[in-house]
C-alpha positions in Angstrom: 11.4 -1.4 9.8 9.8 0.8 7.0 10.5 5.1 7.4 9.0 7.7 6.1 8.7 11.7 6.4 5.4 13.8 4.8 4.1 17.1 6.1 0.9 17.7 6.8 -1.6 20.4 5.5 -0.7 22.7 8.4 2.7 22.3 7.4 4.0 20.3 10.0 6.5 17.4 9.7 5.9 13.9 10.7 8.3 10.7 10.6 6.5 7.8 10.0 7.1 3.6 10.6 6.3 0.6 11.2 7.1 -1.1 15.1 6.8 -4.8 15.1 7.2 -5.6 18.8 9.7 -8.1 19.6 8.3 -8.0 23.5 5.4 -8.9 25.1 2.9 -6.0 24.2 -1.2 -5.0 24.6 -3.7 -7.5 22.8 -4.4 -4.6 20.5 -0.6 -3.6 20.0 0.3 -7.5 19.0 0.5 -7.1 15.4 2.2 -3.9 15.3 1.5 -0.5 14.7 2.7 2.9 13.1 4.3 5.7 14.6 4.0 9.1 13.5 6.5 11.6 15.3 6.7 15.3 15.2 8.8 17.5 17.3 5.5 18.1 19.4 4.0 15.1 19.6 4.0 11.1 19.1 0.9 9.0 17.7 0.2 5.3 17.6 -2.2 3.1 15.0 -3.0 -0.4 15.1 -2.8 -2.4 13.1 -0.7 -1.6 10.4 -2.6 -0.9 7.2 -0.4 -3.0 4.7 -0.3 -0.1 2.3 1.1 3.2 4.1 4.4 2.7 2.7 3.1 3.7 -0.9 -0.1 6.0 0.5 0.6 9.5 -0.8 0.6 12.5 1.9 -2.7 13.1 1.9 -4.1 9.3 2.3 -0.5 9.5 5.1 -2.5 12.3 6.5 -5.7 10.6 6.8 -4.1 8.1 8.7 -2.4 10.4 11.1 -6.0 12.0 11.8 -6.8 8.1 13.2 -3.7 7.6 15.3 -4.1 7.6 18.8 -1.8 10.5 21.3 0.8 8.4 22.7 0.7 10.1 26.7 4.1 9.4 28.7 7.5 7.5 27.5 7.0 3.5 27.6 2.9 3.7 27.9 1.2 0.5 27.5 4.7 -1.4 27.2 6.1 -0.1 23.4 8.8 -2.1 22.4 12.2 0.1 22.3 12.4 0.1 18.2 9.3 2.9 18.9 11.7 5.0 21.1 13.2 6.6 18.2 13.1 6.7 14.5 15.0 4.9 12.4 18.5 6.4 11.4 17.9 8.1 8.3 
């Protein structure tokens, strides 16, 4: 599992990284996907664009902008590595 922080152009900040689900998951979730977290909210994008771990903010941003709300705790059967972030 990859982590990451950035802040965003309206100055809030996000943890980012990657979830590879070790449990049985949506069709769309199967590959993985990235989780941004701020203290307000929680995002989800599938796939995983191979690159995000070297994207600067702004590109980090851009991707952000694409991730989906994630609505209630355990929607759409996350895997529990997306509970939290990564120690760090």
């Amino acid at each position: 599992m990859s982590y990451r922080t950035f802040t965003d152009s309206r100055g809030i900040e996000w943890q980012v990284w990657d979830v590879f689900p070790s449990t049985d998951v949506r069709h769309t979730l199967q590959g993985g996907w990235l989780t941004f977290q701020s203290a307000q909210e929680k995002r989800r994008l599938a796939p995983v664009p191979l690159y995000w771990m070297s994207a600067n903010d702004l590109e980090l941003a851009r991707l952000l902008d694409a991730a989906k709300p994630v609505t209630g705790r355990g929607a759409g059967g996350t895997d529990r590595s997306e509970t939290n972030p990564p120690p760090g």
